[in-house]
C-alpha positions in Angstrom: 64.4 62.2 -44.0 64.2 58.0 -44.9 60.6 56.4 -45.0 61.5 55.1 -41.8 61.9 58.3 -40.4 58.9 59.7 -42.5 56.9 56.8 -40.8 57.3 56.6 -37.0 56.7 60.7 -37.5 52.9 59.9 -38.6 52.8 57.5 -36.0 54.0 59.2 -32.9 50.6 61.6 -33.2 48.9 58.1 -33.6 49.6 55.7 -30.4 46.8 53.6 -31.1 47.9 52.7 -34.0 51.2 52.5 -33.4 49.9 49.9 -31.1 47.5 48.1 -32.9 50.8 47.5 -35.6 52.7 46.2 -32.9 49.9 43.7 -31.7 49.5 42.2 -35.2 46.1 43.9 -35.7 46.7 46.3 -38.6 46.4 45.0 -42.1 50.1 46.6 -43.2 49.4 46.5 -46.9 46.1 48.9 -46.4 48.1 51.1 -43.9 51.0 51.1 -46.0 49.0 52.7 -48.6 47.2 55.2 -46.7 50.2 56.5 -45.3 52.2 57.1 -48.8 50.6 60.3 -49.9 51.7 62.0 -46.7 55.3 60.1 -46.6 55.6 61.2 -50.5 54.9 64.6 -49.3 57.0 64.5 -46.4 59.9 63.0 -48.4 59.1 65.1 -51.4 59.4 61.9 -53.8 57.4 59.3 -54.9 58.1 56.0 -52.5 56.8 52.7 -53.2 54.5 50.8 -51.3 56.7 48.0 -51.0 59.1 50.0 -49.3 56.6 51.4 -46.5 55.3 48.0 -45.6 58.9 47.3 -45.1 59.5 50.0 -42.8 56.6 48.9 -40.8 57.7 44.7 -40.8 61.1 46.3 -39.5 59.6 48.6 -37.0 61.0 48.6 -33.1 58.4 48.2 -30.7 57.4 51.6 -29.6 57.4 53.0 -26.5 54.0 52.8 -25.3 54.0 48.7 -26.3 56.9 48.5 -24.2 54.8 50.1 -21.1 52.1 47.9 -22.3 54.4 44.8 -21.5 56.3 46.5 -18.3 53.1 46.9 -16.4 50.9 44.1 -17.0 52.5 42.1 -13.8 51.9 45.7 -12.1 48.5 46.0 -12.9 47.5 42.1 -12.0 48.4 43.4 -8.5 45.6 46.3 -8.1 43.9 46.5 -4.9 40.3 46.9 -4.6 38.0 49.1 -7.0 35.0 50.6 -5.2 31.8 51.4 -7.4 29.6 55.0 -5.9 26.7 55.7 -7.6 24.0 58.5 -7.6 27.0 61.3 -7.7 26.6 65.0 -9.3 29.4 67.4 -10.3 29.6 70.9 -9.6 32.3 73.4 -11.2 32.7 76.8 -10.1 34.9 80.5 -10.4 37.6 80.6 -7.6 36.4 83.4 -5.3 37.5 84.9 -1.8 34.5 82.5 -0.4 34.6 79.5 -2.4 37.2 78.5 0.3 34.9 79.3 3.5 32.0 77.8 1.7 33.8 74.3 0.7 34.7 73.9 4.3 30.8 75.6 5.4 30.3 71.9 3.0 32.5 69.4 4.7 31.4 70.5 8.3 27.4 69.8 7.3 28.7 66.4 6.0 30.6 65.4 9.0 27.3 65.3 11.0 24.9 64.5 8.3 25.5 61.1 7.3 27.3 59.2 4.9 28.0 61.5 1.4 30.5 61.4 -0.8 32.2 64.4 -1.4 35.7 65.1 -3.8 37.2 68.8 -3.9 39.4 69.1 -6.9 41.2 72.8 -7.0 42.5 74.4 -10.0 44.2 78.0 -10.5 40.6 79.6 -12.0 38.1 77.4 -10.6 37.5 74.4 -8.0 35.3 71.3 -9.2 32.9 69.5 -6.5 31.7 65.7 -6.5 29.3 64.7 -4.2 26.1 62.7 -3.3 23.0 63.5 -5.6 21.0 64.0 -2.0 23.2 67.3 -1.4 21.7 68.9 -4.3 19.3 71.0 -1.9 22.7 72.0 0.4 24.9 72.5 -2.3 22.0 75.1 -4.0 21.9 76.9 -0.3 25.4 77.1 0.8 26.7 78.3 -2.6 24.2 80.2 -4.2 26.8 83.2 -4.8 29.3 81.5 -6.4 29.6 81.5 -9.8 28.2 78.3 -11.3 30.2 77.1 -14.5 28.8 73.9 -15.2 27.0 70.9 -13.3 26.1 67.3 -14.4 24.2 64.7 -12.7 23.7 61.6 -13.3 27.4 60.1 -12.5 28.6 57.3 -10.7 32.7 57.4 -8.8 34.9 54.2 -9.3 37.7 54.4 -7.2 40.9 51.9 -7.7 43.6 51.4 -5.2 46.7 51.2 -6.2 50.1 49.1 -5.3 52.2 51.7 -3.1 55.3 51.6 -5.6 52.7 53.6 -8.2 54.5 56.1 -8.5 57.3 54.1 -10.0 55.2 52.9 -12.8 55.6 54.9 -16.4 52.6 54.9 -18.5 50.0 53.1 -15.6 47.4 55.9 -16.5 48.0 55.7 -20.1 47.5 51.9 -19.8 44.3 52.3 -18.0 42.7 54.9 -19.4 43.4 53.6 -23.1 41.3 50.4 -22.2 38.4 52.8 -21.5 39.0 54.8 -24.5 38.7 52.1 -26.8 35.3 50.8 -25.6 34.3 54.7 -26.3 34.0 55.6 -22.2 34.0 59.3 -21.2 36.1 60.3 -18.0 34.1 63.3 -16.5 36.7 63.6 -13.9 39.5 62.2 -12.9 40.6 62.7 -8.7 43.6 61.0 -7.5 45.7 60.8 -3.9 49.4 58.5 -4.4 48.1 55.3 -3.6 44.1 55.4 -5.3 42.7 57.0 -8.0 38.7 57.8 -8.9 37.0 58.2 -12.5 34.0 59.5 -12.7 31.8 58.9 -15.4 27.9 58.5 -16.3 25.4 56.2 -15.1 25.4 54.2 -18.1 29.1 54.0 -18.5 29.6 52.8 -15.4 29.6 48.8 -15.5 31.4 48.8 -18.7 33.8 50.8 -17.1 33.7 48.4 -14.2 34.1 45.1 -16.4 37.2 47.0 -18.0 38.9 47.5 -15.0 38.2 44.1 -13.5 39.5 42.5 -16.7 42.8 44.2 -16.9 43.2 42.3 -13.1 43.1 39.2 -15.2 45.7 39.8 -17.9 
């Protein structure tokens, strides 16, 4: 085990960091020594600090900054982002009806007028996004299902992406690290191959908006 070794270790748990380092936005002598009691103890000898801030100065960028730099082009080429608002999520057990009462859902909305409506399926239970103003029909039609959470107040941004997507490491990560650092909480996140949708709350949502307009512009 080197320092260098020791080092990139701490930091792998840490991509923030890691990135923040690589950006020139970390003040090495202050990280250097609030890394060396866990180096020491990982090395099981005292180290100096010189020798840490070296192994930072020295450090390749990682892999994340690499991504960073491999999809900026990618991400200038978004298509457009779509803001929904007034939106309320609904989380219940998977059942024998759940099934028969989704599509009881989609049939009312197909003559009822212009909702929104997301069906997200997982192994124990299926998640539901739609318009605030199906609050009454979502109470009737699945009053025996078993309710495991709800929040309202929530507003959809939907991005569309570039069709080669799917080629793209790390185009989540980039995205949803921009949001991170201005403190935004994802409630949901529902995606098809060529768009994605966050959903997040009312007062997160044009923060989340000027984030994702901005990265356009990088």
């Amino acid at each position: 085990m080197t320092v260098a070794k020791a080092l990139t270790d701490i930091l792998m748990r840490s991509p923030f960091l890691e990135e923040a380092i690589a950006d020139g936005l970390i003040n090495v002598s202050s990280l250097a020594r609030k890394l060396k009691p866990e180096i020491e103890e990982k090395l099981g000898k005292t180290v100096k600090v010189g020798a840490i801030v070296m192994a930072i100065n020295r450090m390749e960028p990682n892999y994340y900054y690499k991504v960073n730099i491999g999809i900026k082009d990618f991400i200038r080429n978004l298509g457009d982002i779509i803001v929904r608002s007034n939106l309320s999520d609904y989380t219940y057990a998977s059942s024998k009806t759940l099934n028969q009462n989704k599509t009881k859902l989609l049939h009312y909305i197909s003559t009822a007028g212009d909702y929104f409506c997301t069906f997200s399926q997982g192994v124990y239970e299926s998640t539901i996004v739609v318009s605030s103003g199906l609050e009454d029909k979502m109470a009737e039609l699945f009053s025996a299902e078993k309710l495991l959470a709800s929040k309202q107040d929530l507003s959809s941004i939907t991005i569309k992406l570039p069709a080669d997507n799917t080629e793209i490491s790390g185009l989540y990560y980039y995205i949803f690290k921009k949001l991170a650092w201005d403190g935004i909480n994802i409630i949901e996140v529902i995606s098809t191959t060529n768009e994605f949708t966050l959903v997040v709350k009312d007062d997160d949502v044009d923060r989340a908006f000027s984030i994702l307009m901005n990265l356009k512009k990088v």
